[in-house]
C-alpha positions as CSV (number, residue, x, y, z in Angstrom):
1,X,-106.7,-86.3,-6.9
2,X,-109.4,-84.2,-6.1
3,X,-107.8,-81.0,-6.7
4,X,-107.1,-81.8,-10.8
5,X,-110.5,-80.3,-11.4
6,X,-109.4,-77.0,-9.3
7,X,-106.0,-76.5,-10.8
8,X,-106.7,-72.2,-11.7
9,X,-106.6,-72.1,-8.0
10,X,-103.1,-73.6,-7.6
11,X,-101.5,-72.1,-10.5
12,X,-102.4,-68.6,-9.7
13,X,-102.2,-68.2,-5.9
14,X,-99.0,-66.3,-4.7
15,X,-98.0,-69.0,-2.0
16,X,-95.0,-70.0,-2.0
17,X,-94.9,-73.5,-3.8
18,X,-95.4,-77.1,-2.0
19,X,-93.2,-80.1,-4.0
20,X,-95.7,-83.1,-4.5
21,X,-92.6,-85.1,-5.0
22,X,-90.5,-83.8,-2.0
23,X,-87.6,-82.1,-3.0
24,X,-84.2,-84.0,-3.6
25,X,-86.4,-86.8,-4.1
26,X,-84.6,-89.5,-6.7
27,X,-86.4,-89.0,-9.9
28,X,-88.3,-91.7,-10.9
29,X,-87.1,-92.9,-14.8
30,X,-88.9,-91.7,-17.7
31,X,-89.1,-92.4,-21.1
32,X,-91.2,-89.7,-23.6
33,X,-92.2,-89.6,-27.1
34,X,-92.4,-86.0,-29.2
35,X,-94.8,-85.0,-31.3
36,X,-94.3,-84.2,-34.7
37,X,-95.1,-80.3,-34.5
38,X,-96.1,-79.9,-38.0
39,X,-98.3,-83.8,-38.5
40,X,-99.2,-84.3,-35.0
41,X,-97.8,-87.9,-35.2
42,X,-95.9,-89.7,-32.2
43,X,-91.9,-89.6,-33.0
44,X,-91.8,-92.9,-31.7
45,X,-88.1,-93.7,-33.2
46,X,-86.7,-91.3,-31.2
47,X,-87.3,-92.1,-27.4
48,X,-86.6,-89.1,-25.0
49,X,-84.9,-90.7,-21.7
50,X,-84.7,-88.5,-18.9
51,X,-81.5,-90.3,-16.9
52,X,-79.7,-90.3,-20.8
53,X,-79.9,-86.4,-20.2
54,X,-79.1,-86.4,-16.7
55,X,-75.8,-88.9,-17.3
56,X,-74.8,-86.6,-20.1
57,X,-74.4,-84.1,-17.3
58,X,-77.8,-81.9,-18.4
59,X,-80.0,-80.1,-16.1
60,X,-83.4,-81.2,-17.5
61,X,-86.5,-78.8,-16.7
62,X,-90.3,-80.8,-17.2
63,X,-93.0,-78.2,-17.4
64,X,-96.3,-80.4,-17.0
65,X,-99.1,-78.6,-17.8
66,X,-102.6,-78.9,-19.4
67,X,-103.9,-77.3,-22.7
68,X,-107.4,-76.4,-21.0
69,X,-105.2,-74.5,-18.0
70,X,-105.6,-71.0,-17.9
71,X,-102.0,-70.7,-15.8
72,X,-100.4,-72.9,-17.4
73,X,-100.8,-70.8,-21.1
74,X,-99.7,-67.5,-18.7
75,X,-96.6,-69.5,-18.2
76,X,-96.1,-70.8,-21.5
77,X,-96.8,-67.2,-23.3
78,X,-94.3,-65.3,-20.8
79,X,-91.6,-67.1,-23.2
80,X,-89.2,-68.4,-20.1
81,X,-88.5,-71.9,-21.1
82,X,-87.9,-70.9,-24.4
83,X,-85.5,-68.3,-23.6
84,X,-84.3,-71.0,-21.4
85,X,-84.1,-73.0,-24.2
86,X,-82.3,-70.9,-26.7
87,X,-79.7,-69.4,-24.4
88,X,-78.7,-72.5,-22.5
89,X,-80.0,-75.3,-24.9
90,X,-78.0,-77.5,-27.2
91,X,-78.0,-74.0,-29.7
92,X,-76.7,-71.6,-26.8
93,X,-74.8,-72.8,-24.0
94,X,-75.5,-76.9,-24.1
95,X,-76.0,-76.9,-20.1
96,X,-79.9,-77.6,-20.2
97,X,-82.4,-79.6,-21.7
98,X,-86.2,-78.6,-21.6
99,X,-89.2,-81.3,-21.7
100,X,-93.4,-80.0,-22.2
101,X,-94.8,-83.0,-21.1
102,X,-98.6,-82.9,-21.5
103,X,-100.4,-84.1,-18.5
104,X,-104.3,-84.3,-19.2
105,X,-105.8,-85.4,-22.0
106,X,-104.0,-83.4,-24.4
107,X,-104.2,-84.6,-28.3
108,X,-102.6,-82.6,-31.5
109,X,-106.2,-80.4,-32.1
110,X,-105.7,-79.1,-28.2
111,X,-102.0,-79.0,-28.6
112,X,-102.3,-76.8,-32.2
113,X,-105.0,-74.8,-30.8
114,X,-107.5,-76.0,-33.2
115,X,-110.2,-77.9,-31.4
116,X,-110.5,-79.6,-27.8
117,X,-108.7,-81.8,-26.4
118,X,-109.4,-85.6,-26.3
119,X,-111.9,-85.0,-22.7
120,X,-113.7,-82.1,-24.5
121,X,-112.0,-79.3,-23.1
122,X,-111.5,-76.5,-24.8
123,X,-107.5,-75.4,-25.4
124,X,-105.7,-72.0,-24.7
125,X,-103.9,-71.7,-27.6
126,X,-101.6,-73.4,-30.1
127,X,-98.9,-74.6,-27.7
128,X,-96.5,-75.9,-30.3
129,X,-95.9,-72.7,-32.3
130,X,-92.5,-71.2,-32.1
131,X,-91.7,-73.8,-29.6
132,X,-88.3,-75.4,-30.3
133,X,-88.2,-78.0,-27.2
134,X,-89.7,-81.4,-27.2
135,X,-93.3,-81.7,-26.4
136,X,-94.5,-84.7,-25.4
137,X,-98.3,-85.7,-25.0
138,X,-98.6,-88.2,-22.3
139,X,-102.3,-89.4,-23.6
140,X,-100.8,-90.0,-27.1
141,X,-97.2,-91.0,-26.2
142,X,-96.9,-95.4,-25.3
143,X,-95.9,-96.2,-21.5
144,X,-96.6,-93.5,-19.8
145,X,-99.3,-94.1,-17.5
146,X,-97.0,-94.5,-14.3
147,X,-95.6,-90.8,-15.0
148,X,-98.8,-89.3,-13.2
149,X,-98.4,-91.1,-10.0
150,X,-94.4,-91.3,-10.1
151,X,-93.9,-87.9,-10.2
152,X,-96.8,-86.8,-7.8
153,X,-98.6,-84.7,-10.5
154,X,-101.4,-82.8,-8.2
155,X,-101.7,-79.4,-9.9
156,X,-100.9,-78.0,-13.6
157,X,-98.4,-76.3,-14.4
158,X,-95.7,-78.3,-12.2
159,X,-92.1,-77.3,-13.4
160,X,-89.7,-79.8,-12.2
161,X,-85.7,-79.4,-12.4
162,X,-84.2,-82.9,-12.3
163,X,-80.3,-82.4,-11.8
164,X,-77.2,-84.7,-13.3
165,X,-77.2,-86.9,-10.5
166,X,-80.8,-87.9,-10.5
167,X,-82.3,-85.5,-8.2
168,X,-85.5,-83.8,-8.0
169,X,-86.6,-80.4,-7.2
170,X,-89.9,-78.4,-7.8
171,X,-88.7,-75.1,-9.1
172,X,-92.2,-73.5,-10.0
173,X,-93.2,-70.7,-12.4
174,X,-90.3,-68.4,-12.3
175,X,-88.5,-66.0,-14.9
176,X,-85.6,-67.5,-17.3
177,X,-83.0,-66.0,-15.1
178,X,-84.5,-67.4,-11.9
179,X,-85.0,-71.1,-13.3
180,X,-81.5,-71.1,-14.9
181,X,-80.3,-70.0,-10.9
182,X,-82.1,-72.6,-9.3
183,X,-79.3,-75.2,-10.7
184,X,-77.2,-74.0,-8.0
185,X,-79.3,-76.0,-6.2
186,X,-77.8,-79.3,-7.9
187,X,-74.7,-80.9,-6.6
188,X,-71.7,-79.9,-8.2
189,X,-69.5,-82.8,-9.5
190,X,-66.8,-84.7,-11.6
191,X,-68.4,-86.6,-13.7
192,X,-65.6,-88.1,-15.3
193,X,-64.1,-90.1,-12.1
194,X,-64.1,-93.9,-11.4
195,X,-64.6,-93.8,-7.8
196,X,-66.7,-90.6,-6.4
197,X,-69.3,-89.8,-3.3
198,X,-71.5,-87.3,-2.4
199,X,-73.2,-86.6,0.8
200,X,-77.0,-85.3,0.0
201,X,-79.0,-85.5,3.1
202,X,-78.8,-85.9,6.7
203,X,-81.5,-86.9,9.1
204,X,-81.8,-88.5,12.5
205,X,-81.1,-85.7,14.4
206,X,-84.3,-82.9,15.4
207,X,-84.1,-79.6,15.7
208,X,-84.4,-79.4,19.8
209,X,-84.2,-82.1,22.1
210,X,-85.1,-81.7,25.7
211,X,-83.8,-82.9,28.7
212,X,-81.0,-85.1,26.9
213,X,-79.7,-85.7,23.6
214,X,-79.6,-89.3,22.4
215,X,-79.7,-90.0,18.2
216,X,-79.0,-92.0,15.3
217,X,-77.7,-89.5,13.1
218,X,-77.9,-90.7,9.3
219,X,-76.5,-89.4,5.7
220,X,-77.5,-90.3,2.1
221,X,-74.6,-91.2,0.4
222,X,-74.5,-91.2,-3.9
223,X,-71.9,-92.8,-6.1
224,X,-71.2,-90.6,-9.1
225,X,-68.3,-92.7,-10.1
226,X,-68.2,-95.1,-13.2
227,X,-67.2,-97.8,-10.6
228,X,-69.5,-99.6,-8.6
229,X,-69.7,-97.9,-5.1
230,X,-68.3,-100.5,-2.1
231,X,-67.0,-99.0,0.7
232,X,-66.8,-95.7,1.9
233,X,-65.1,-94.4,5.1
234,X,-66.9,-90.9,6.7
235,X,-65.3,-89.1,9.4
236,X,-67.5,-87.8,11.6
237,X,-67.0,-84.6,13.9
238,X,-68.9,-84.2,16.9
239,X,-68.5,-82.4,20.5
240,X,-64.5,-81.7,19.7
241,X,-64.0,-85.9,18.8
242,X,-63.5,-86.5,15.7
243,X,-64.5,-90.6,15.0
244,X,-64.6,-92.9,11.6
245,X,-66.9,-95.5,10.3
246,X,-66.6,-97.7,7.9
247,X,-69.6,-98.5,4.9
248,X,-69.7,-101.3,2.7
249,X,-72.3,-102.2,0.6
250,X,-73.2,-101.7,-3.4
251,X,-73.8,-99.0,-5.0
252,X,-74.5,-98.2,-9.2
253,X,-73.7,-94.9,-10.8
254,X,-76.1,-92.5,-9.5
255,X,-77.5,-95.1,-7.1
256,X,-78.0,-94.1,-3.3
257,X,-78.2,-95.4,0.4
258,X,-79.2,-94.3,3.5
259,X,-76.3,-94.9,5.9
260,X,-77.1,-95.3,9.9
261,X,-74.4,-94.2,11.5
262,X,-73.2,-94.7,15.3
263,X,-75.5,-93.3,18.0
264,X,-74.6,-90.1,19.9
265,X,-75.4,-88.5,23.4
266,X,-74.8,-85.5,24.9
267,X,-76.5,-83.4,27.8
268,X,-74.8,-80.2,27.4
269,X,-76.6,-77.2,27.0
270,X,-77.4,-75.3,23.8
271,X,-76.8,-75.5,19.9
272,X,-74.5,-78.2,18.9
273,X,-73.4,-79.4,14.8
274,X,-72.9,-82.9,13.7
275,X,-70.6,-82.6,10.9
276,X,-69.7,-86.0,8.4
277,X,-67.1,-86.1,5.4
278,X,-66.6,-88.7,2.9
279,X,-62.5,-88.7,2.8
280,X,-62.2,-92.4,1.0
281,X,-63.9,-94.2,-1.9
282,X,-63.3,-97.8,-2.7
283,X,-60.2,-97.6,-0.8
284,X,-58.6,-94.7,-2.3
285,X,-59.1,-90.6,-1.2
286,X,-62.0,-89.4,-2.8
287,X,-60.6,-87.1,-5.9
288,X,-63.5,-84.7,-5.9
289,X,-64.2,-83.3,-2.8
290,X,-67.0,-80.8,-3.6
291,X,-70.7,-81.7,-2.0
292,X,-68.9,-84.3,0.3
293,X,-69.1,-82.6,3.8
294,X,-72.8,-82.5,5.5
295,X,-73.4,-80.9,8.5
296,X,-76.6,-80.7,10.8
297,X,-77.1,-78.0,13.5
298,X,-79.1,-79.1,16.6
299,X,-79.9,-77.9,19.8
300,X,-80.5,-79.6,23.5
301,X,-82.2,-77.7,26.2
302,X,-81.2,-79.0,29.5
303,X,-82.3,-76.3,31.6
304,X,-85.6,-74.7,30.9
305,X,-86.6,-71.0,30.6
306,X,-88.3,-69.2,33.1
307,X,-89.2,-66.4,30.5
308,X,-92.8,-65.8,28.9
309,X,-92.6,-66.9,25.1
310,X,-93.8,-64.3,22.8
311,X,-93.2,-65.3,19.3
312,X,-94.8,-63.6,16.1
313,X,-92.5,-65.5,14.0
314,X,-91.4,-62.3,12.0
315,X,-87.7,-63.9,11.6
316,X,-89.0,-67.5,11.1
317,X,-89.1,-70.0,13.0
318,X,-86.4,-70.1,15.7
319,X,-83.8,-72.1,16.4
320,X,-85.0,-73.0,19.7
321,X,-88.4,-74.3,18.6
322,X,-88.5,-77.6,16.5
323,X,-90.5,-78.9,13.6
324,X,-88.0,-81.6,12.5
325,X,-89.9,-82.9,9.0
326,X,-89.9,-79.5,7.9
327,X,-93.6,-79.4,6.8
328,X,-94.4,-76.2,8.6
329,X,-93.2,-72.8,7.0
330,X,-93.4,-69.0,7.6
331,X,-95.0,-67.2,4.9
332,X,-95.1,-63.1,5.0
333,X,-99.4,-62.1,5.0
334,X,-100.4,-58.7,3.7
335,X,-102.0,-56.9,6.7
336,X,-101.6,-56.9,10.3
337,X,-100.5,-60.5,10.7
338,X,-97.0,-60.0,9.2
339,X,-95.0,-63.4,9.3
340,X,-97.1,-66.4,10.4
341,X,-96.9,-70.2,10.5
342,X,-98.9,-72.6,7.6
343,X,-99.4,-76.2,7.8
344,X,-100.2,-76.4,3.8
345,X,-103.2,-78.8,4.4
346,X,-104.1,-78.0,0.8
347,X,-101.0,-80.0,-0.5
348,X,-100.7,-82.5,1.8
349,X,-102.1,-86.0,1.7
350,X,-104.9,-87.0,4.4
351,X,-103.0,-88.2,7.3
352,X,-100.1,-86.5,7.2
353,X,-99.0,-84.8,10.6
354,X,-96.2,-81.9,11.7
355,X,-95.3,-80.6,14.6
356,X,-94.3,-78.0,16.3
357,X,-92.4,-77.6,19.7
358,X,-92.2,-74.9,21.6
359,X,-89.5,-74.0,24.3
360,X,-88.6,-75.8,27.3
361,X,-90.0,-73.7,29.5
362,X,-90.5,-73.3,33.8
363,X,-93.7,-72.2,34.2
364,X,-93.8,-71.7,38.0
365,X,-92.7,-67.7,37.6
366,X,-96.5,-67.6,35.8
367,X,-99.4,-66.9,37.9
368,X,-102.1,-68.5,36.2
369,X,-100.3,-69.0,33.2
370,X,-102.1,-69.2,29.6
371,X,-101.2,-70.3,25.8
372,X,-102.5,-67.9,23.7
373,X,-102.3,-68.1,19.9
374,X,-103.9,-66.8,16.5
375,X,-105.6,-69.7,14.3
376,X,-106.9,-69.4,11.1
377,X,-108.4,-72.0,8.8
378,X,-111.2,-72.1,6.4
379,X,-112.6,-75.5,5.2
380,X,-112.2,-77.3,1.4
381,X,-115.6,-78.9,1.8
382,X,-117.4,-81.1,4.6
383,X,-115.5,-83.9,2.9
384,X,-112.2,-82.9,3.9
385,X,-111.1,-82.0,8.1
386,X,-108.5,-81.1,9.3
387,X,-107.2,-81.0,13.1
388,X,-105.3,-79.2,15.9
389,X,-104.4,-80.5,18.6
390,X,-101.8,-78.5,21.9
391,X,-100.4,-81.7,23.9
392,X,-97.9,-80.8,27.0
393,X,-94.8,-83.5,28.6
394,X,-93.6,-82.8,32.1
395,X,-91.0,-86.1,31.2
396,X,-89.3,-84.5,28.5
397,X,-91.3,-85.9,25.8
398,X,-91.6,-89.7,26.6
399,X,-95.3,-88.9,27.6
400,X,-98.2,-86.4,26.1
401,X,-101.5,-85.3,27.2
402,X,-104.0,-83.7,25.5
403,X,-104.4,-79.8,26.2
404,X,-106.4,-78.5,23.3
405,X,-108.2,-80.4,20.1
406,X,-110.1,-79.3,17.0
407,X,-111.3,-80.4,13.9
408,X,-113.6,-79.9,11.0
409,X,-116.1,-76.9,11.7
410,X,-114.5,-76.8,15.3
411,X,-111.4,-75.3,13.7
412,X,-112.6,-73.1,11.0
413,X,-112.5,-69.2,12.1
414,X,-114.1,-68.5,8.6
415,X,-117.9,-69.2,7.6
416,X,-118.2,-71.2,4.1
417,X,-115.7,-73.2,2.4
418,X,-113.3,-72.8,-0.1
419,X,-111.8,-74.6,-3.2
420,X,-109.1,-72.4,-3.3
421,X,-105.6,-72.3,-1.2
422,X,-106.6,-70.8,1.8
423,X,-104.6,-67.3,2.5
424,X,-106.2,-65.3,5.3
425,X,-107.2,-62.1,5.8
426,X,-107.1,-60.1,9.0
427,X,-110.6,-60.7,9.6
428,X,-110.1,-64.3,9.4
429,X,-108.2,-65.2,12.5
430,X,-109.4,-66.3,15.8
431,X,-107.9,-66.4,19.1
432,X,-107.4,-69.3,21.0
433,X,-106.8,-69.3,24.6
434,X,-105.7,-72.5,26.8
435,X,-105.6,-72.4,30.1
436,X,-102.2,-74.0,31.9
437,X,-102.7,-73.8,35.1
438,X,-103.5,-77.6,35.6
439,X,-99.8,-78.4,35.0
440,X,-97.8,-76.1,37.0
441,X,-97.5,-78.5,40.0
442,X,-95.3,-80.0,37.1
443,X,-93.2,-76.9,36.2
444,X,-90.5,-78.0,33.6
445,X,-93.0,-78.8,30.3
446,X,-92.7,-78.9,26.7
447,X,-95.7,-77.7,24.7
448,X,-96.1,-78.8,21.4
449,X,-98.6,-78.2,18.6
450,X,-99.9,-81.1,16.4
451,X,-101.1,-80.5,12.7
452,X,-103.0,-83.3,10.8
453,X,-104.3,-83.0,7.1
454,X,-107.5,-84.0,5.9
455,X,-106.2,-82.6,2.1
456,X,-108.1,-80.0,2.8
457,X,-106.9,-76.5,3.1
458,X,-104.4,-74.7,5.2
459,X,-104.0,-74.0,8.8
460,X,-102.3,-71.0,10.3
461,X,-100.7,-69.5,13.7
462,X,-99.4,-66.8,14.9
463,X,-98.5,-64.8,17.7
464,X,-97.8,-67.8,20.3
465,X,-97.6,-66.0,24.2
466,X,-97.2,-68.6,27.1
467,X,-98.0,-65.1,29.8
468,X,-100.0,-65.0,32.7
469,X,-103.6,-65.0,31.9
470,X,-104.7,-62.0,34.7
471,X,-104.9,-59.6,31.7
472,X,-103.9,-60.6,27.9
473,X,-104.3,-56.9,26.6
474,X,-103.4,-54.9,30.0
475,X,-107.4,-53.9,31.1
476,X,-106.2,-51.3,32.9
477,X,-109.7,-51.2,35.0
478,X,-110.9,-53.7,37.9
479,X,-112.3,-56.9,36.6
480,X,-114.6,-58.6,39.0
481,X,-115.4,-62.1,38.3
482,X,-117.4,-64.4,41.2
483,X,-118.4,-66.9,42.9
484,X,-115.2,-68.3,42.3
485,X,-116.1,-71.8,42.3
486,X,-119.4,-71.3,41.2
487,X,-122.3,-73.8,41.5
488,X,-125.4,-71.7,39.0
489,X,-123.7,-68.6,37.7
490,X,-120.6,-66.6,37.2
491,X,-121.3,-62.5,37.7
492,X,-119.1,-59.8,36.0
493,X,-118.3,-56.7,37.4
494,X,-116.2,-54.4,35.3
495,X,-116.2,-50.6,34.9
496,X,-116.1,-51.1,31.4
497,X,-118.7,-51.9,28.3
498,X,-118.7,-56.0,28.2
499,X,-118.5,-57.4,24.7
500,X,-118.8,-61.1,25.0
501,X,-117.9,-63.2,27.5
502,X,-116.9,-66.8,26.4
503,X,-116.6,-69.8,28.6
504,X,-113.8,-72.3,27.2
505,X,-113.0,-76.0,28.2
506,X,-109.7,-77.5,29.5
507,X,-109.5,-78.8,25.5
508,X,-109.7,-75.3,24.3
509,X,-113.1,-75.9,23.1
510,X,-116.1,-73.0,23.6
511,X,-118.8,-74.5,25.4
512,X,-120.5,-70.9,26.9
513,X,-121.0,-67.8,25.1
514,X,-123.1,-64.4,25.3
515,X,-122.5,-61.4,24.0
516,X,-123.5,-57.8,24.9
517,X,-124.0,-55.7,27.9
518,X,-124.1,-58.9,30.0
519,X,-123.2,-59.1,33.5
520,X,-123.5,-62.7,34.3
521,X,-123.3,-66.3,32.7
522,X,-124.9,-69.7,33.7
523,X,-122.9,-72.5,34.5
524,X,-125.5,-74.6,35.5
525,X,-125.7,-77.4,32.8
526,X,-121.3,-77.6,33.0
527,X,-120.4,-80.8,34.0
528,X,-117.8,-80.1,37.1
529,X,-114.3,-79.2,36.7
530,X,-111.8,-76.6,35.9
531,X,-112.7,-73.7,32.9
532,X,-111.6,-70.2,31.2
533,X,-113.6,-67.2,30.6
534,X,-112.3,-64.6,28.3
535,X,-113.5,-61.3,29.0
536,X,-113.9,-59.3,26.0
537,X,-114.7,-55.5,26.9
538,X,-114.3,-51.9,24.9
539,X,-110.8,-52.0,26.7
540,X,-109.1,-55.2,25.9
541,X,-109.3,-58.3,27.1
542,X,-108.4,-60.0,29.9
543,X,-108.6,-64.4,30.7
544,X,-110.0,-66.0,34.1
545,X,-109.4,-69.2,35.5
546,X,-112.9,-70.4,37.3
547,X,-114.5,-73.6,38.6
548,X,-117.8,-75.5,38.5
549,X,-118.6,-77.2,41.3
């Protein structure tokens, strides 16, 4: 995990937090062993079991932290768990259990604040004074090794909440109040019944889907009944029909499946909900019907939009946009960027890919239609790349080509690197401009951006116009830019003071640039083809389609 060593930088950025261990993930099981607060021995006749908490209907929070981590003692000292503790603990309220599970190489002298810890790092504090919650030393504790990698550990402190029925969620560094709120978040149920379902998840179905709508919805279904879970029967309401289908299988208490359930079509226009119930159990009607209805929301476009698309994402990401595995989020900047779009990179293992579609969108209302977007990203190291790519479907998505790819230093629109999460300034963002006009012989497209981690660190957008390209910021004046194709040279006439003039290929890459009072740019060494030069003047900027020949 190459971020361990860097964990100050997690801990105390202000970005919303990124579950290693997705949330409503089963939680893996776990066995702990205390230590003895006052000898620093292992209280290994009295095993903690996580899913012996969870089945005795307690919300268990896991603080794992590190006795060397700054953070980590900030979150400690602020006193929330054990207010947690005390007020809904077995001495206040008996709803909650709390676990302080050491994850580094914590030993008793680190732990009581007396010496380093067994790795030679020096401690915070004494982290067992006052405490009245278990605490439980991973390094010290036996079999314990797989709780690193089963729970995803990538950053200190991570504060888990693992709810009655087994499921996960990363609830972060928040006050008493907010971390006994977040059990809303856990499925309410009778514990008590033979036969019982819940409903947790659905999937199958994206956010959009153009042209027509053809899917394999699915649901996770739970037993938490005492009887072993055979046969279920869901009714399922969809498009005014309202259908059953049968499951059979086996389920354990608290065990779940992923059930597949019958295909569905449609090719009607606009936002449509998939809604499934579990109404029988075993045979009989389920007796507790809380957390057994699960409905998705989707939406088919049919007919494409002749509009522009402006989108700053101020209100999120709309409903007629898609990013179906939910790995792309809106997070509100300070400065003039408001609301903008991160792919957190920084959290996300090399390889992993989002994306996001835009509209279905007509494009033959544009003259010389553009993309235009803000990017910013600033590298972890040379070690770790991340890429963007812009791909475009005139077939409704069965097909892509390639509009727009970078990568590495390509991609960065910030000099230097960066160990920390990557939050950008104004000053930090670039814009990108991609030229469309080779596909509007095709005119219905879908335009889609593709975000791959390198486990580096974060990539942003914002402000995403599809707009003719004749004049991004409205130059009022008379832009002259010729020959038009051009064999040696492009000349600029303008009325204005010229900035920079920058010369982009169909990919989106920059392969010309001069700034200053220029009036002309060589072309010469181009290989042949299609191009965009963005003007940049003291009046605004305007985008030119022009040819080498």
């Amino acid at each position: 995990m190459k971020k361990l060593s860097l964990l100050l930088c997690i801990c105390a950025m202000t970005l919303a937090s990124f579950a290693q261990l997705p949330n409503g993930t089963y939680a893996p099981a776990f066995t702990g062993y205390e230590i003895n607060k006052t000898t620093g021995s292992i209280i290994t006749d009295n095993p903690i079991t996580l899913y012996d908490l969870t089945d005795a209907g307690y919300v268990v929070y896991m603080d794992v932290f590190a006795t060397w981590c700054p953070p980590c003692w900030s979150f400690h000292t602020g006193g929330h768990l054990e207010n947690l503790y005390s007020q809904y603990g077995p001495t206040g309220t008996n709803e909650v259990r709390v676990l302080a599970i050491e994850g580094s190489n914590g030993n008793y002298a680190s732990l009581s604040g007396t010496g380093p810890d067994a790795g030679g790092s020096a401690t915070q504090g004494n982290w067992l004074a006052g405490v009245e919650y278990p605490v439980i030393p991973l390094k010290m504790s036996p079999n314990t090794t797989q709780f690193d990698s089963d729970y995803a550990i990538a950053y200190f402190p991570t504060v888990y909440m693992v709810c009655p029925n087994r499921l996960v969620y990363e609830v972060g560094q928040q006050s008493t109040a907010n971390l006994y709120a977040a059990r809303s978040t856990c499925p309410q149920f009778d514990n008590t019944q033979v036969d019982n379902a819940l409903l947790l998840t659905s999937g199958g179905l994206d956010a959009v889907y153009y042209c027509s709508c053809s899917a394999n919805p699915t649901v996770d279904l739970q037993n938490v009944g005492s009887a072993t879970l055979t046969s279920a029967t869901l009714t399922i309401e969809f498009d005014g029909q309202t259908t059953t289908y049968d499951w059979t299988g086996s389920l354990a208490t608290y065990e779940k499946a992923t059930v597949t359930l019958p295909q569905i079509t449609s090719s009607v226009d606009g936002a449509h909900t998939y809604t499934v119930t579990v109404t029988t159990v075993n045979g009989v009607a389920d007796p507790d019907t809380a957390w057994n209805t699960i409905a998705s929301t989707f939406n088919v476009a049919i007919s494409p939009t002749s509009s522009s698309i402006d989108e700053d994402f101020s209100n999120g990401i709309p409903s007629d946009w898609s990013n179906s595995d939910g790995l792309l989020q809106t997070y509100t900047l300070n400065g003039n960027h408001g609301t903008a779009v991160v792919f957190a990179a920084y959290n996300y293992d090399s390889g992993t890919t989002s994306e996001l579609y835009l509209p279905f969108e007509n494009l033959s209302s544009l003259t010389n239609p553009v993309l235009v977007f803000d990017l910013a990203h600033k590298r972890y190291n040379a070690n770790y790349s991340e890429r963007l790519r812009v791909l475009y479907s005139t077939n409704c998505g069965a097909t892509w080509q390639s509009l727009y790819t970078k990568s590495g230093n390509n991609l960065s629109t910030s000099s230097g690197n960066t160990t920390s999460s990557f939050i950008p300034t104004d000053d930090q963002w670039r814009d990108e401009i991609i030229d469309l006009s080779g596909i509007t012989d095709n005119d219905d497209v879908v335009i889609k951006f593709e975000f791959r981690s390198g486990y580096g660190n974060n990539v942003w957008i914002d402000n995403v116009r599809v707009m003719n390209g004749t004049g991004i910021e409205e130059i009022a004046n008379d832009v002259n830019v010729y020959p038009n194709p051009a064999t040696d040279k492009i000349n600029i006439t303008t009325p204005d003071n010229v900035l920079r003039v920058e010369i982009f290929n169909m990919q989106g890459q920059l392969v010309k640039a001069e700034a200053g009072e220029v009036n002309s740019i060589s072309v010469k060494d181009l290989a042949n083809g299609v191009y965009t030069l963005k003007l940049t003047t003291d009046n605004g900027t305007s985008i030119h389609k022009i040819v080498k020949k």
